[in-house]
N, C-alpha and C positions, 0 to 999 in steps of 0.2 A: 504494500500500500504506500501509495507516495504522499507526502505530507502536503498540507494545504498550506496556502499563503494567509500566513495570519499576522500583523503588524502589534506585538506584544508593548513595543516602546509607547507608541500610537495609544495603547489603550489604557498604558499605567500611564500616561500623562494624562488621561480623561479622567481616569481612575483619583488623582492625587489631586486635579483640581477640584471636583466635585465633594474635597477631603476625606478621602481614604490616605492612610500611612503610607509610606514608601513599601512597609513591607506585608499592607495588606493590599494592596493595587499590587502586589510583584508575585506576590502567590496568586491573587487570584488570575493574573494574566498569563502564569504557568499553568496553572488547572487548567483553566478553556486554553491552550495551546494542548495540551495533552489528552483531552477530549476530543478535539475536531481532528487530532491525527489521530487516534484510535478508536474511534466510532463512527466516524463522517467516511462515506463512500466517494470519492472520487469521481470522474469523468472516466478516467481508467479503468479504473474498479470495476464501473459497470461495463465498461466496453469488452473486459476480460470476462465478466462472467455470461456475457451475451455470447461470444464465442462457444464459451464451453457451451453452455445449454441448447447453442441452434450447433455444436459437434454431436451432441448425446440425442438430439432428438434428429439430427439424418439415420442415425445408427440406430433407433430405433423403428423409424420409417421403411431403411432399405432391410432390415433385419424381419419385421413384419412383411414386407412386400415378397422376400425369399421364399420366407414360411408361407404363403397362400400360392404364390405362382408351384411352389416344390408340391405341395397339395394338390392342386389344381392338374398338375400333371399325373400326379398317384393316380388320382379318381379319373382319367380320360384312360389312364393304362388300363386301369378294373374296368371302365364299359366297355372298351373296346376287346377286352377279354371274353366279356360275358355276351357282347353282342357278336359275336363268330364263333 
């Protein structure tokens, strides 16, 4: 997971004017820095598990598709058995 752009200085100076302490605007802009990189999904994120999921679902498609054409063939063997 690639970390997000997040402007920590930016928000402990919003943090400090609005008087918070130096070192509760400096925790608190470490927390939500540590949040958005390990909970917050990315552009990438999703683009990588889109992949996977339209990988698993050809291979489910073509894997079903086998399985009825493979069928499909059994059962024309058997009539064509039974009809001669």
């Amino acid at each position: 997971m690639e970390n997000i752009v997040y402007d920590t200085l930016a928000y402990v100076k919003k943090l400090k004017k609005a008087g918070f302490t130096d070192e509760q605007a400096e925790v608190q802009a470490e927390e939500i820095a540590h949040v958005l990189n390990d909970r917050i999904a990315t552009k990438t994120d999703l683009e990588k598990a889109l992949r996977e999921l339209e990988y698993k679902l050809k291979y489910q498609i073509i894997t079903a598709v086998g399985g009825m054409l493979a069928g499909a063939v059994i059962i024309i063997g058997v009539l064509i058995k039974i009809l001669h």
